[in-house]
DOVEXNU-737520 format. One record per residue (C-alpha): residue in one letter; x, y, z. Coordinates in Angstrom, 2 decimals, padded with zeros to 5 digits. Layout:
REM residues N
a  X  Y  Z
...
This chain:
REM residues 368
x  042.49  -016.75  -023.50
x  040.49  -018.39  -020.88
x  037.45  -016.32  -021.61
x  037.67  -017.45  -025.36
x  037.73  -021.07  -024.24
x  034.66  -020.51  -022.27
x  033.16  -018.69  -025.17
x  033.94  -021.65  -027.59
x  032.36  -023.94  -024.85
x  029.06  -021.83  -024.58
x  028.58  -021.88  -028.26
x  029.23  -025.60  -028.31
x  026.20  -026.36  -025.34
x  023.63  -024.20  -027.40
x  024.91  -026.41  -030.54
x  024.47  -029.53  -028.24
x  021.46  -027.80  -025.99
x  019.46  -027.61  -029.47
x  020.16  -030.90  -030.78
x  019.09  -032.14  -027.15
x  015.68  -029.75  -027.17
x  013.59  -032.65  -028.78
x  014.90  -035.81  -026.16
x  015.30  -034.07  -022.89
x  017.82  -036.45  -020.97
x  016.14  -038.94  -018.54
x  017.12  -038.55  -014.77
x  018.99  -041.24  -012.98
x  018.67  -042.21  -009.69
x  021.96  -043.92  -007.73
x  020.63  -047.20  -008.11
x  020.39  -046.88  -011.76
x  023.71  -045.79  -012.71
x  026.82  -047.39  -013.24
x  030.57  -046.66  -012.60
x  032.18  -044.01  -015.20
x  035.68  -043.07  -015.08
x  035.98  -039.83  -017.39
x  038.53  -036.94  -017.69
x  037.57  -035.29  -020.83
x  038.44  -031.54  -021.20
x  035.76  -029.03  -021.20
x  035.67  -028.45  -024.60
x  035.30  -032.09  -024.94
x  032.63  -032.91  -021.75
x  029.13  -033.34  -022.84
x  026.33  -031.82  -021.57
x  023.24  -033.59  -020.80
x  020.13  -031.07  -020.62
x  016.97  -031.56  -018.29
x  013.99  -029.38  -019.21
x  011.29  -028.63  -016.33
x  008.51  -026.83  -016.46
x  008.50  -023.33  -016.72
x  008.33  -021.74  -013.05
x  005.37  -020.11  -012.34
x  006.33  -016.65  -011.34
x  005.00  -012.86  -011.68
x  007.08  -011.98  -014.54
x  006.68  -015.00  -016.56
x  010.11  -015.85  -016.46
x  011.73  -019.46  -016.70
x  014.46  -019.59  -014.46
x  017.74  -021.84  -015.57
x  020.40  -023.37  -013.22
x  023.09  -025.16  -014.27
x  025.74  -027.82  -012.45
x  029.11  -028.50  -013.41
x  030.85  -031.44  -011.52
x  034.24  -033.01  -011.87
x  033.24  -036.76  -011.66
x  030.58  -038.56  -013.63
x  026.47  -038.57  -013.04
x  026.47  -041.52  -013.68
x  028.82  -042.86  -010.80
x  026.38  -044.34  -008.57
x  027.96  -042.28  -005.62
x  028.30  -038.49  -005.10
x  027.92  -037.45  -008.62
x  024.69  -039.30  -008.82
x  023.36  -038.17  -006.20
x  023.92  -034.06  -005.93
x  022.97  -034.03  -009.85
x  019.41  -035.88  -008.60
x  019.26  -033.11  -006.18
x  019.62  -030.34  -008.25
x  016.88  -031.86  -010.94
x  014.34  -032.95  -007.33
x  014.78  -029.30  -006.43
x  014.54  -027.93  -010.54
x  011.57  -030.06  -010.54
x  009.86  -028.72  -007.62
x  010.49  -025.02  -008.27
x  009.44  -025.27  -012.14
x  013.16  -024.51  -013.08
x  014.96  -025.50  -016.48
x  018.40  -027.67  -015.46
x  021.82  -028.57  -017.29
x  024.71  -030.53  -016.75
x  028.30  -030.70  -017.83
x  030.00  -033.33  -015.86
x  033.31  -035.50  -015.84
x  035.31  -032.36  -016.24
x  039.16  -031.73  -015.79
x  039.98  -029.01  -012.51
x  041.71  -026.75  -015.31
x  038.05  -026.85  -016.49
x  036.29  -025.62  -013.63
x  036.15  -021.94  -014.44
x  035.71  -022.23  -018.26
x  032.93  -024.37  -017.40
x  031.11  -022.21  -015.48
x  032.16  -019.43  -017.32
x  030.21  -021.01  -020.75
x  027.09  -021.33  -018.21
x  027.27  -017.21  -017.70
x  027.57  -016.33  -020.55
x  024.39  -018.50  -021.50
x  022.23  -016.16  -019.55
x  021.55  -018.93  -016.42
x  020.08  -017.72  -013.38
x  022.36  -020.02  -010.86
x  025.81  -022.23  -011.02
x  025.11  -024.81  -008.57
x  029.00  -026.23  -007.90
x  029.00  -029.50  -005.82
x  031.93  -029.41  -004.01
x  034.50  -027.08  -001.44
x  037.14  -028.04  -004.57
x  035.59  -025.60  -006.78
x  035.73  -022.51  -004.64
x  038.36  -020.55  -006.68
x  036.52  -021.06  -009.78
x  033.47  -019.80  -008.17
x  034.57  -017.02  -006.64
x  036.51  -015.73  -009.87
x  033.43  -016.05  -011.87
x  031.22  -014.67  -009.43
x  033.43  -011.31  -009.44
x  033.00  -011.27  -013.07
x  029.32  -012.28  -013.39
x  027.42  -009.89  -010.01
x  024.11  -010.74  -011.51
x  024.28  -014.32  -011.21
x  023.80  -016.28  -008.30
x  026.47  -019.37  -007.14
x  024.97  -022.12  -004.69
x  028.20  -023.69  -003.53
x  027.31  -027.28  -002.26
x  030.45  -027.92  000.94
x  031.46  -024.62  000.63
x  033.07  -022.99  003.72
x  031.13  -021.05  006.13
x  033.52  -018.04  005.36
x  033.39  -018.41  001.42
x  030.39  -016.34  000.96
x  032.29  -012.68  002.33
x  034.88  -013.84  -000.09
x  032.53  -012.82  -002.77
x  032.88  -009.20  -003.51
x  029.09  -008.72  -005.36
x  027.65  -010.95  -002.52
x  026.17  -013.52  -005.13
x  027.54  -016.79  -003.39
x  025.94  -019.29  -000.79
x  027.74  -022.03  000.67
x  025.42  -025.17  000.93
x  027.18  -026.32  003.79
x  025.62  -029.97  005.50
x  027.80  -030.75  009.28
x  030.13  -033.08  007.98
x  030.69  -034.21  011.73
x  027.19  -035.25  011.83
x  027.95  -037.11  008.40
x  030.90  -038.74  010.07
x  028.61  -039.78  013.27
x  025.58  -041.18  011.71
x  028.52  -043.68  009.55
x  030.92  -044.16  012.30
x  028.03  -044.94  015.16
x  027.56  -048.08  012.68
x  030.62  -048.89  012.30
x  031.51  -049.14  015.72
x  028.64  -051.67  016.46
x  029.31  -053.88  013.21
x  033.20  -053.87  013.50
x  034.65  -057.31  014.28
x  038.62  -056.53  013.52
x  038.07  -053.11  015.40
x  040.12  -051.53  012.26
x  038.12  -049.00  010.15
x  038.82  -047.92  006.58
x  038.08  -044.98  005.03
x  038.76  -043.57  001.44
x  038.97  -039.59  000.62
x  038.86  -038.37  -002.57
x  040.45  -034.60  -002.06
x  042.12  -033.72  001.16
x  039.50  -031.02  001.82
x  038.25  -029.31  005.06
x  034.70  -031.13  004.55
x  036.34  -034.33  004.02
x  038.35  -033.48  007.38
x  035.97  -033.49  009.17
x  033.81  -036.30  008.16
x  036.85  -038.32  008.93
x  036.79  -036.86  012.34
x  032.90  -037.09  012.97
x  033.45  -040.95  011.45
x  036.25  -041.84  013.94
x  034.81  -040.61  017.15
x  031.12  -042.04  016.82
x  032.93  -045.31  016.37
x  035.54  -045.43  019.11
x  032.38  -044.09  021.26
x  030.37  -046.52  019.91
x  032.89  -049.08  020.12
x  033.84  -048.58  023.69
x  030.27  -049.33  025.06
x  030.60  -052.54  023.25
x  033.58  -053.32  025.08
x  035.53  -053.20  022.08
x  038.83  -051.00  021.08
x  038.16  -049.70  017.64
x  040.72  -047.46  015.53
x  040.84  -045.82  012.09
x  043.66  -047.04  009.88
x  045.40  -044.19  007.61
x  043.26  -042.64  005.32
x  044.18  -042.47  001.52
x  043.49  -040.01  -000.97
x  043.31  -040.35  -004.93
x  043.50  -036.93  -005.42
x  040.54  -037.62  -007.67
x  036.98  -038.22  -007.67
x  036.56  -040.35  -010.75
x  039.69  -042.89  -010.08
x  037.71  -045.83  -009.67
x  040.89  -048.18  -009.90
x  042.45  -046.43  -007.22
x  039.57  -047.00  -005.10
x  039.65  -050.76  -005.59
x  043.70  -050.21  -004.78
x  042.94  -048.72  -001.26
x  040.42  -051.09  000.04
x  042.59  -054.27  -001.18
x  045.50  -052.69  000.74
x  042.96  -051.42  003.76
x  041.59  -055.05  004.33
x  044.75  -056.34  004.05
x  045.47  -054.22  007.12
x  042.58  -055.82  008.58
x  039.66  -052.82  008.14
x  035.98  -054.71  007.76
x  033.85  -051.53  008.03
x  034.39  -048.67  005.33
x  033.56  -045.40  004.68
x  034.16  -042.95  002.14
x  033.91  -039.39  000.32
x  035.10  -040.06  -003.13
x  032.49  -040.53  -005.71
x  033.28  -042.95  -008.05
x  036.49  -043.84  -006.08
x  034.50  -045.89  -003.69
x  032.80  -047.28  -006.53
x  036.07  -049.00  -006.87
x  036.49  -049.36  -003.45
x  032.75  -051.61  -002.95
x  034.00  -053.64  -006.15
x  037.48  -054.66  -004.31
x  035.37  -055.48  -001.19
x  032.68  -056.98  -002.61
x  035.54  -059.24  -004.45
x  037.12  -060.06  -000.83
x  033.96  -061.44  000.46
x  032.73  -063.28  -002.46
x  036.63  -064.95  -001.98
x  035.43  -065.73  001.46
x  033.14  -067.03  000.71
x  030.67  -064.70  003.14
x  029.65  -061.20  003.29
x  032.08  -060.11  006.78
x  033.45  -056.98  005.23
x  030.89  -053.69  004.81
x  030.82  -050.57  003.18
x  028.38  -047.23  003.91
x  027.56  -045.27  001.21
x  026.51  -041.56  000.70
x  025.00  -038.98  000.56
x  022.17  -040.87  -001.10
x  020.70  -044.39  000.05
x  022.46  -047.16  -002.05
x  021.31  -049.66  -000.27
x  021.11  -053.32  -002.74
x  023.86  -051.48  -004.97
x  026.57  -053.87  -003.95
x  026.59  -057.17  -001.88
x  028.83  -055.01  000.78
x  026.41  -051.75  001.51
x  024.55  -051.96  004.77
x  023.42  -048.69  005.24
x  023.67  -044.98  003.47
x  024.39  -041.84  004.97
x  021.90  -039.83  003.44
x  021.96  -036.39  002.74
x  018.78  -033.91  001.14
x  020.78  -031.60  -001.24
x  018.16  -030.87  -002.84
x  016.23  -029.26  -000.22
x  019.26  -027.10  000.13
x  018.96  -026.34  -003.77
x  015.62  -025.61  -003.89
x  016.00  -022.79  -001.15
x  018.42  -021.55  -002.76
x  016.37  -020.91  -006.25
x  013.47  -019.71  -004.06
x  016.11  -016.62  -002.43
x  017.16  -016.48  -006.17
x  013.46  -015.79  -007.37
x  012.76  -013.70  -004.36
x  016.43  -011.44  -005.12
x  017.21  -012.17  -001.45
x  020.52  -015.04  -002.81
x  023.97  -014.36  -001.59
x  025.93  -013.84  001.14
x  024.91  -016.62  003.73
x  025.86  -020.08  004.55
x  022.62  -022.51  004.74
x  023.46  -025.77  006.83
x  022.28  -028.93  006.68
x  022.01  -031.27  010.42
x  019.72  -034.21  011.43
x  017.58  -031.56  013.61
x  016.33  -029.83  010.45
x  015.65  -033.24  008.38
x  018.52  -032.52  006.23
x  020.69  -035.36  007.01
x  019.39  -038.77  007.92
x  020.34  -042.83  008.45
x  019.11  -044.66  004.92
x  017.47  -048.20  005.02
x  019.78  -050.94  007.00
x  020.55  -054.45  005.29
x  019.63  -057.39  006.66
x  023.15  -058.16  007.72
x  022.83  -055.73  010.72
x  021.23  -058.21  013.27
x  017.95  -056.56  014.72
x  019.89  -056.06  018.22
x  022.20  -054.27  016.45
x  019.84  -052.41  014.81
x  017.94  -050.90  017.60
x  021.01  -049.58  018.92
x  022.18  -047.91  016.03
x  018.62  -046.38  015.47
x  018.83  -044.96  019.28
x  021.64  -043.76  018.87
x  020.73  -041.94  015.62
x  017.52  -040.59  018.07
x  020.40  -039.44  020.45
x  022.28  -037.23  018.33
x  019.12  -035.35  016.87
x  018.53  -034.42  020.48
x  021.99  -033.21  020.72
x  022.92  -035.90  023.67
x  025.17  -037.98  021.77
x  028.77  -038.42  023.57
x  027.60  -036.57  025.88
């Protein structure tokens, strides 16, 4: 049955593909987009196509990778910004690149089943929540490679042809460069932050997130602490979002922090409403994995994160017939992961700190 469904979806995208071949999609950065909450079956998700150039390679082939994601493109948050990494790195390497987005988690494997059977060269699957799906279709499909953006570091000997990569960036880095921020900017000393899944990568941002900033925090002379984290179970539940920061800054949390796509899309609306109430910006939100800064009043800095460089290696091992099998991480000592721009509501002082003590953790001497 399932492989039927996927069958009905794969003729659907080449019925969709070819009355897409004339207009080729445009790309969208973050700060273009706008919040989407979708849940449309797969049969029912559409598929936007980007075209690159043909790759330049011995055998004059054009090489095709194709992302399917549970929450929107077009959320202005993690969506955005690891379907802008897979068209950066598509770009780069001369690859052809499709979408199917907003998709249901009974979806996931249909999905990227439809892709297979298409012929494409790589699945690139942002996110540790579709692991089962990959690993199912990777079993059935040895000849096609699966990059596996937050996969675990023990998901690729899962795979029993060897054709899966986790793309895995140190979420404890992710959780210092946000919560070293925090803990300077932090007036209340309460800390929200908003999780999408409850999933080992989201873990341990959490964890990376609170210790920067009761480190931080303590060299301020200030006692800082993370109120209860929430989950939506969902990455497109914008409303929720805006639920769990009203409730959070009722509890007194003025710095946030999330991984939850187009959940802390709602989350920035609710606190950008709590401020503009107050009549002053006092309460701040940092995005990721791309730089959002100027997205909402709230947003002093980004957590930024270079998927694509991740992505492109990954179609260069796929050219070379080297993919599979390995787990490629991304830190702030190999350029991967990085501070974005600061607002202007970080006071220079403030600043300078925060920018040291991004300096001390690429040198591998922060807490230490």
């Amino acid at each position: 049955m399932k492989k039927l469904l996927a069958l009905l979806l794969a003729a659907a995208m080449l019925l969709t593909f070819a009355a897409c071949a004339s207009k080729p999609a445009e790309t969208q950065t973050p700060a273009e987009t706008t919040t989407e909450e979708t849940a449309a079956p797969a049969a029912e998700t559409e598929t936007k196509t980007e075209e690159a150039p043909a790759a330049e390679t011995t055998d004059g082939k054009t090489y095709k990778v194709a992302m399917i994601c549970d929450s929107s493109i077009n959320d202005g948050g993690w969506g955005a910004a690891c379907y802008n990494a897979m068209i950066a790195a598509a770009e780069r390497k001369g690859w052809q690149a499709e979408v199917t987005d907003s998709i249901s988690q009974d979806a996931y494997y249909d999905s990227i089943v439809a892709y297979c059977m298409l012929g494409y060269d790589m699945i690139y699957a942002p996110g540790n929540q579709y692991t089962d799906a990959v690993l199912q279709a990777a079993e059935e499909y040895p000849d096609i490679a699966f990059a596996l953006l937050n996969g675990a570091a023990d998901t690729p000997e899962k795979a029993v042809n060897k054709n899966v990569s986790s793309l895995l960036p140190n979420a404890q880095q992710i959780g210092w460069i946000a919560g070293a921020l925090a803990g300077l900017m932090t007036e209340s000393g309460k800390l929200g932050f908003i999780g999408g899944m409850e999933l080992d990568t989201t873990k341990g941002k959490i964890a990376g997130y609170e210790e920067a900033a009761k480190y931080v925090g303590e060299k301020e002379g200030k006692e800082v602490s993370l109120l209860n984290v929430p989950y939506a179970n969902s990455f497109s539940d914008a409303p929720k979002g805006k639920e769990f920061a009203t409730e959070l800054i009722a509890q007194g949390a003025d710095v946030f922090f999330g991984d939850a796509s187009a959940v802390d899309s709602g989350a920035r609306e609710a606190i950008d409403a709590a401020n503009a109430a107050a009549g002053e910006i006092k309460i701040f939100d940092i995005g990721q994995p791309a730089d959002i800064l100027g997205q909402n009043e709230c947003i002093i800095c980004s957590q930024v994160t270079d998927n694509s460089a991740m992505v492109a290696a990954s179609m260069e091992a796929v050219e070379a017939g080297t993919f599979g099998g390995e787990v490629l991480y991304g830190t702030l000592q190999n350029g991967t992961l990085s501070a974005g721009a600061l607002s202007d509501l970080v006071p220079a002082d403030v600043q300078e700190k925060y920018l040291s003590y991004i300096e001390e953790m690429k040198n591998d001497t922060f807490m230490k």
